[in-house]
C-alpha positions as CSV (number, residue, x, y, z in Angstrom):
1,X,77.9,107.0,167.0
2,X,75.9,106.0,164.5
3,X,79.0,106.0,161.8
4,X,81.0,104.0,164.2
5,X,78.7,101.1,164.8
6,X,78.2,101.0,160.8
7,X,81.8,100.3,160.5
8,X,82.8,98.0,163.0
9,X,80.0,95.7,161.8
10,X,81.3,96.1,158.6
11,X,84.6,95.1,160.1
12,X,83.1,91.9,161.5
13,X,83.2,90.2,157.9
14,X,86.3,92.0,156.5
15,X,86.6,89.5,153.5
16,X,83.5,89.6,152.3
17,X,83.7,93.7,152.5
18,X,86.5,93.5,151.1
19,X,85.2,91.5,148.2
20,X,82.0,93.7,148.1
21,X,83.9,97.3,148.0
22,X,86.3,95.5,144.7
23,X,82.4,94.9,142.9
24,X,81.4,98.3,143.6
25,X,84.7,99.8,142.7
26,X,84.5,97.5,139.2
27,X,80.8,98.8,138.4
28,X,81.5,102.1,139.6
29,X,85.0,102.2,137.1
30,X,82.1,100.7,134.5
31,X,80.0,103.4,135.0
32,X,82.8,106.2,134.7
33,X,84.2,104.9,131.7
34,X,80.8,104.8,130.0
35,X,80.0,108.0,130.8
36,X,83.3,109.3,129.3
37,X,82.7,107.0,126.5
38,X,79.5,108.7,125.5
39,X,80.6,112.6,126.6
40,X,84.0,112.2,125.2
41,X,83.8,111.6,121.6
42,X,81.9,114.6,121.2
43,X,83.7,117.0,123.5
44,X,86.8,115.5,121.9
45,X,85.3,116.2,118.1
46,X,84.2,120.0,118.9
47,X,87.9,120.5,120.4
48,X,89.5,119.3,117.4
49,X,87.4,121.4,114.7
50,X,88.1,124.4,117.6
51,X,91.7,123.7,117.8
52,X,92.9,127.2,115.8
53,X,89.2,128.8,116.2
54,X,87.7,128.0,113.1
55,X,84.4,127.2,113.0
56,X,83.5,126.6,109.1
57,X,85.0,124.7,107.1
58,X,84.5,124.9,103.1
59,X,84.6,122.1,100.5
60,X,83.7,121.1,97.1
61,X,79.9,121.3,96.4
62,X,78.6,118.3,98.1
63,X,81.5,116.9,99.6
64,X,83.4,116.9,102.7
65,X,86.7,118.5,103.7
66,X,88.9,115.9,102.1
67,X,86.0,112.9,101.9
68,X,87.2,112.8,98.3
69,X,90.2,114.2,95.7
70,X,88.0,116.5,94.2
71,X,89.6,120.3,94.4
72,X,87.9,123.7,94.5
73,X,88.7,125.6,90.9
74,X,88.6,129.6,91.1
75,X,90.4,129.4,94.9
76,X,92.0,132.6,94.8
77,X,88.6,134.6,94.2
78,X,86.4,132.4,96.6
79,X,89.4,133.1,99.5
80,X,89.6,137.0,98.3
81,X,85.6,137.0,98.7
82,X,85.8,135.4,102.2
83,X,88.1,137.5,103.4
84,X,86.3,140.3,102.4
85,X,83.3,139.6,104.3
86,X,83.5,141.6,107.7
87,X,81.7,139.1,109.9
88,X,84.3,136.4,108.8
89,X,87.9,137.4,111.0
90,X,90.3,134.8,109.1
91,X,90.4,132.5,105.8
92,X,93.0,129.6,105.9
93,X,93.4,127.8,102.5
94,X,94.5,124.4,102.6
95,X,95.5,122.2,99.2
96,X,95.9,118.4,99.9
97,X,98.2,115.9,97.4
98,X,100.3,112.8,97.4
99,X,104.0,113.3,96.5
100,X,106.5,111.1,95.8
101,X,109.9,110.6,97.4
102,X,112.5,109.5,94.7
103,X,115.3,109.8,97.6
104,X,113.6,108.4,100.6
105,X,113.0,105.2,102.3
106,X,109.4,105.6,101.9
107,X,107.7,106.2,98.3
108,X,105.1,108.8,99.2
109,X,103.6,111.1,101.0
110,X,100.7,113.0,101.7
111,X,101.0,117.0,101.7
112,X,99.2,120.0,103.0
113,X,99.6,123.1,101.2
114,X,99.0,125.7,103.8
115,X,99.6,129.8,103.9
116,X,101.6,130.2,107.2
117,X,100.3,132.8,109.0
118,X,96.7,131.1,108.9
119,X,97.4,127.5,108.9
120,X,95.2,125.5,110.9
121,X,96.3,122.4,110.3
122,X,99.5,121.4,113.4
123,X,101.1,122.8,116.0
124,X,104.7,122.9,115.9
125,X,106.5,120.6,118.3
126,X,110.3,120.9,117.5
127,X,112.5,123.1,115.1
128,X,111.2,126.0,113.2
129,X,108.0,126.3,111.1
130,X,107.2,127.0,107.0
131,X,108.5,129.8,105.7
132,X,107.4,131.1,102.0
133,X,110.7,131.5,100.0
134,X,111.2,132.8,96.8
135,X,114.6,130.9,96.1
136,X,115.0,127.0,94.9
137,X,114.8,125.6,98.8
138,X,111.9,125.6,100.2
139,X,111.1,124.8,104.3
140,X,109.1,122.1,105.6
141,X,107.2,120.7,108.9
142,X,106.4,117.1,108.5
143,X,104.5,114.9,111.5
144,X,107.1,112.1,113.7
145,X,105.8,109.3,111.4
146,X,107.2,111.0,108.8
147,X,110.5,111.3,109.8
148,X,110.3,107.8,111.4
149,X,109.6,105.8,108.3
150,X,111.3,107.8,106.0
151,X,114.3,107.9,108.6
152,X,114.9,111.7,107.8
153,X,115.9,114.7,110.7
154,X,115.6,118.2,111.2
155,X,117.7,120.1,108.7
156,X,117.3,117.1,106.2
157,X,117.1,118.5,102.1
158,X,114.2,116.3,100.2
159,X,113.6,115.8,97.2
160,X,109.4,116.0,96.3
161,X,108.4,114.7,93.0
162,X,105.1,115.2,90.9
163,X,104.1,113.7,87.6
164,X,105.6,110.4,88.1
165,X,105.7,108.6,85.0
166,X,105.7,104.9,86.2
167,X,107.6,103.1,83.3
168,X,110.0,105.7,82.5
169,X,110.1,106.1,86.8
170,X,110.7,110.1,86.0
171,X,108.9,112.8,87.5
172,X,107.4,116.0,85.9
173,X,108.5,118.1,88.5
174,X,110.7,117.9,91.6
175,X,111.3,120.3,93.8
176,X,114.3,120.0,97.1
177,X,112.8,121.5,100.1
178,X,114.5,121.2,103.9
179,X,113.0,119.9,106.4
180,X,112.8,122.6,109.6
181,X,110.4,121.1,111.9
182,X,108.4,118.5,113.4
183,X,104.4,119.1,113.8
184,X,101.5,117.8,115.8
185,X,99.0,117.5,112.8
186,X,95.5,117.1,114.2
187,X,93.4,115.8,111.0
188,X,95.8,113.4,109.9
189,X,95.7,109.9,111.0
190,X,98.6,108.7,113.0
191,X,99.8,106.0,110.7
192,X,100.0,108.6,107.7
193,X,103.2,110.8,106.9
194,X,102.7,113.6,106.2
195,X,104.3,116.8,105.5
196,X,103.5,120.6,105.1
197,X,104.6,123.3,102.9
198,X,103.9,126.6,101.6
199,X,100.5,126.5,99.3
200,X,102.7,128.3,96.4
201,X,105.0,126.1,96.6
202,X,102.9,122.2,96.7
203,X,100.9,124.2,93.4
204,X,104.0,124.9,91.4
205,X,105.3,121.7,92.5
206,X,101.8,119.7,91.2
207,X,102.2,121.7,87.7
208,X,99.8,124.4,86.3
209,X,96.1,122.7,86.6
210,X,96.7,123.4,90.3
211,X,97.9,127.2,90.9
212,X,94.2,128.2,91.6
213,X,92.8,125.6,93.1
214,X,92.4,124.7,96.7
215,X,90.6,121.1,98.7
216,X,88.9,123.4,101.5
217,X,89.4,126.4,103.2
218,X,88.9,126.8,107.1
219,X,87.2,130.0,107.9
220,X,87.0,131.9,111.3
221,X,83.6,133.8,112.3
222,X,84.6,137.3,114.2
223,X,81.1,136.3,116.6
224,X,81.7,133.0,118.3
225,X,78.2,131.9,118.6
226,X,75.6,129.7,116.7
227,X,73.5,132.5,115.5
228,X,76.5,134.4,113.7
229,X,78.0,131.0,112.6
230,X,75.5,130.0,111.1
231,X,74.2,133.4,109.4
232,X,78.0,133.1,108.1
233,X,77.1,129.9,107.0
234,X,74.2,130.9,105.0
235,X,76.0,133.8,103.4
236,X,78.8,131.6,101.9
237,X,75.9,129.1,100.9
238,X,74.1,132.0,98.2
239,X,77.1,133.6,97.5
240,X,79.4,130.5,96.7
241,X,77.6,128.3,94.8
242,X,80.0,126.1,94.1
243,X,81.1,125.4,97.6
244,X,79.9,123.9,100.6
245,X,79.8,125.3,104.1
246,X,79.5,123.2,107.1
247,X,79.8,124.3,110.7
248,X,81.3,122.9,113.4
249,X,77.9,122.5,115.0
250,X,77.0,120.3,111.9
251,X,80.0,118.5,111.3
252,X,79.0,117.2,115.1
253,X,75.6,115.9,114.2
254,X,77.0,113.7,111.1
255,X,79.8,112.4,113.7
256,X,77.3,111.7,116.6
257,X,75.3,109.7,114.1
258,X,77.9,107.5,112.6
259,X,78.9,107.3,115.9
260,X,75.5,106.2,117.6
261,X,76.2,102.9,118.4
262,X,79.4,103.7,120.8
263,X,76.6,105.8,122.6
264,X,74.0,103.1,123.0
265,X,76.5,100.4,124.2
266,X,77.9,103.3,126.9
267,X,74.4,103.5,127.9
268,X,73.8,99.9,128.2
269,X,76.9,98.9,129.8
270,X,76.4,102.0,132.8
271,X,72.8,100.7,133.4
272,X,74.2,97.4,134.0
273,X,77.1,98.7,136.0
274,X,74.3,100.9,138.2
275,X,72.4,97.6,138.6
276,X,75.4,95.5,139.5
277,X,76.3,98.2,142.6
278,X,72.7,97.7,143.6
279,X,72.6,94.5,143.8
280,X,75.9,93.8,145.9
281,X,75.2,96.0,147.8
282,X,71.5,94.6,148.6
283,X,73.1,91.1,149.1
284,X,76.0,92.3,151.8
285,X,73.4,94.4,153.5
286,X,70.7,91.8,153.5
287,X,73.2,89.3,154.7
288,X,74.2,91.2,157.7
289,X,70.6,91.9,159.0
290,X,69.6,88.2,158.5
291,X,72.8,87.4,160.9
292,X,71.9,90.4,163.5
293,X,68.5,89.4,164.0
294,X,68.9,89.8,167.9
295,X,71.6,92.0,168.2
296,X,68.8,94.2,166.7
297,X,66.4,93.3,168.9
298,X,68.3,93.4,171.8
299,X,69.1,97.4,170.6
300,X,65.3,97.5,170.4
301,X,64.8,96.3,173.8
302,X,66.9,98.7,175.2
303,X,65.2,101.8,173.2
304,X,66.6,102.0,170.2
305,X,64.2,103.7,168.5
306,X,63.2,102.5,164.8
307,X,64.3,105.4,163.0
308,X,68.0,105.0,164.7
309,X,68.1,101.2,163.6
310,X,66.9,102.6,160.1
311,X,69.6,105.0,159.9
312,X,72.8,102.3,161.2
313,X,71.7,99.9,158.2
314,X,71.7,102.4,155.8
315,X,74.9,104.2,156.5
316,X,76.1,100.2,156.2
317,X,75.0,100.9,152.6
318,X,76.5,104.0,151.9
319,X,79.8,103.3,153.5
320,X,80.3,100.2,151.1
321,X,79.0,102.3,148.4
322,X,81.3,105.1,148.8
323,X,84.5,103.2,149.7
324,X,83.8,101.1,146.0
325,X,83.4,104.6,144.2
326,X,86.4,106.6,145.7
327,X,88.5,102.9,144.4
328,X,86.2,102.5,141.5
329,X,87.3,106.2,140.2
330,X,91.1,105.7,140.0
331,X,90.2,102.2,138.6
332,X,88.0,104.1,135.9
333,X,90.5,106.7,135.3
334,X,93.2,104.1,134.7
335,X,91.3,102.1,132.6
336,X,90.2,105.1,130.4
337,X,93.7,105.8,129.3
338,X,94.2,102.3,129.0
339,X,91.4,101.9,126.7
340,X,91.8,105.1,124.9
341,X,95.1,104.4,123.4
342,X,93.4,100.9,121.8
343,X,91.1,102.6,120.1
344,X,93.1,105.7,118.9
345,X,95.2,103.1,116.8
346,X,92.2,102.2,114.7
347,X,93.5,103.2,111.5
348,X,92.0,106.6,109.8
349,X,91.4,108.2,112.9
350,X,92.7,111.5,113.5
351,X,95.9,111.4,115.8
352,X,94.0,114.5,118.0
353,X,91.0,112.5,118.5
354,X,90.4,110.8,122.2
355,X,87.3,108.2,122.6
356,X,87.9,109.1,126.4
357,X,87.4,112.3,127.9
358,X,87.6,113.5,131.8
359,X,84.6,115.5,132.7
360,X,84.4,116.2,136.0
361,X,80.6,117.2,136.1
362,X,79.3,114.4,134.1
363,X,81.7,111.9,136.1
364,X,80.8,113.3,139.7
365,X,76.9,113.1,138.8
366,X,77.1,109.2,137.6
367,X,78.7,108.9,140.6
368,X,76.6,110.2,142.9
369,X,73.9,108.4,141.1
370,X,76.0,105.3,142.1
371,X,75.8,106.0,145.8
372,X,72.1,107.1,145.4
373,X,71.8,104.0,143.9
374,X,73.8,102.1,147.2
375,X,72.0,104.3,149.8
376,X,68.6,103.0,148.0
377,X,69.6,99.2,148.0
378,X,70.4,99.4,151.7
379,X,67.1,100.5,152.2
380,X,64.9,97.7,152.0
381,X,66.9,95.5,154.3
382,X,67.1,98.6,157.1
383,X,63.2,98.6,156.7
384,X,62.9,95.1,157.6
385,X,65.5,95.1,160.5
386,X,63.8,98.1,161.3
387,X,60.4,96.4,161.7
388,X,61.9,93.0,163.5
389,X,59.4,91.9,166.3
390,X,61.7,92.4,169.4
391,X,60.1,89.6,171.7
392,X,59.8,86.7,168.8
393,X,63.8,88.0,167.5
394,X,64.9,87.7,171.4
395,X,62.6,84.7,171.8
396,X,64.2,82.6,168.8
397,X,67.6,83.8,170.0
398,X,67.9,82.3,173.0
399,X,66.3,79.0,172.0
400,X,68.8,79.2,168.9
């Protein structure tokens, strides 16, 4: 009974409910996106160091994994030693360079010396993936740029070159390799080509200061838990002194605090978006007592009791609230996607990495929060028409 008299004097303005559910929907598609704003970045980080399962990653002393050119002398021991350590389950050595293309459309570009079987690097999309081979061609996975700018295809033969001497335009060494797949690479930046080959093969290719060297190594811990991370951690710290290890764990406090600001202004703008519902909310509700002033009184006259009038004007509240948030939440999703793929095109940003990320625990609690907020604006206004004085409200009515 109650339910139905809230909506049909809802119904009795259907504009201006209307226009009210649209403001709650906005603020509530506000409040969503903020809160995937500030949960996403981080979920969407830890997913992409966890993307093959490894949780350390291993750079020159002082660095980060590729935050410079600087390469890791002695790789072939410092790999042998990792592997040998029983709380560490795999070791995935990776060797970054620019090459040049003397027969493509592009000039350059970038290349990940992986080992196959370990590589944590892509997943492979199309065709088939690297294979080690022991003959003059070698095989190749490069990323869609790649093959877009360069205007290459699956079962293309390339030339890479190394050593490029720019006034005689020759090239130390060249090696032809075919190109067998196409890869997802998450690391890279989407604007980058890049390809991927056999580690053997980018060393003999970038001459002989590079067949032991390595820019980082991705190692998996056999115990998937802080505690044996980090003790992993801590081992590779005394025993490699020339490397550094940083956990996944840490690599997300360095992001989190470059990326503090994103966090602040998602918790600004879903404060103002929970003070915005309020407050249209208050309004309508206030509105529609101040115009029922004897209706009320007249339900008071014939029994109503307060706690019934209470009740009608507060299900007023939460019926406008929770229309706005079931809208709101497609709004929000919509948006979020929207959103997401302008910011993924900021350049140096890994292609794997989402600003914007669905969680439905965090969403369903803001928005909750949001109707909490609703049910408490309406309930100032249902305390007042609840306390109307019945013979003065019937008494002005029928002079008005």
């Amino acid at each position: 009974m109650r339910v139905t008299m809230a909506f049909a004097t809802l119904r009795r303005h259907p504009a201006r409910t209307v226009l009210a559910i649209i403001g709650i929907a906005v603020a509530s598609a506000l409040l969503l996106d903020m809160v995937m704003l500030a949960t996403g970045m981080s979920d969407s980080f830890r997913s992409l160091l966890l993307a093959r399962g490894y949780q350390l990653r291993v750079a020159p002393k002082g660095t980060l994994p590729f935050d410079s050119e600087a390469t890791i002398d002695g790789a072939n021991a410092i790999v042998a030693a990792l592997r040998a350590s029983p709380d560490i389950r795999a070791v995935s050595p990776i060797l970054g360079a620019t090459l040049a293309l003397p027969t493509s459309r592009i000039p350059s570009t970038f290349a990940l010396g992986i080992e196959p079987a370990v590589q944590g690097d892509y997943t492979l999309e199309s065709g088939h993936d690297v294979v080690i081979a022991n003959d003059a061609i070698a095989h190749i996975v490069a990323s869609q740029t790649f093959l877009t700018r360069s205007g290459h295809v699956i079962g293309d033969t390339i030339t890479l070159a190394a050593g490029i001497d720019a006034q005689l335009r020759t090239a130390a060494r060249t090696r032809r390799v075919v190109l067998s797949g196409v890869g997802r690479f998450f690391y890279i930046p989407n604007e980058t080509p890049v390809i991927a080959l056999a580690l053997p093969v980018l060393r003999t290719i970038l001459g002989a200061g590079f067949t032991d060297r390595m820019s980082m190594a991705m190692a998996e811990v056999r115990q998937n838990d802080s505690a044996h991370v980090e003790l992993a951690r801590a081992w590779i710290a005394t025993t490699q002194p020339r490397i550094t290890a940083i956990s996944t764990d840490s690599a997300i406090r360095q992001v989190e605090e470059r990326l503090s600001y994103f966090r602040q202004l998602a918790f600004v703008l879903g404060a103002i978006s929970l003070a915005i519902g309020f407050l249209l909310v208050a309004t309508l509700i206030t509105l529609s007592v101040n115009e029922r002033r004897g209706e009320i009184a007249v339900m008071r006259a014939i029994g109503t009791q307060k706690r019934g009038v209470l009740q009608q004007v507060m299900l007023e509240g939460l019926m406008l609230s929770g229309a706005g948030i079931v809208v709101g939440l497609g709004l929000g999703v919509v948006t979020a996607q929207w959103l997401n793929t302008i910011l993924r095109d900021f350049p140096g940003l890994p292609a794997s990495f989402d600003f914007f990320v669905w969680s439905a625990r965090a969403a369903w609690r803001s928005l909750a929060l949001l109707l909490m907020a609703g049910g408490v604006a309406g309930l100032l206004p249902a305390w007042r028409a609840a306390s109307i004085p019945v013979a003065r409200a019937l008494r002005d009515e029928a002079i008005g």
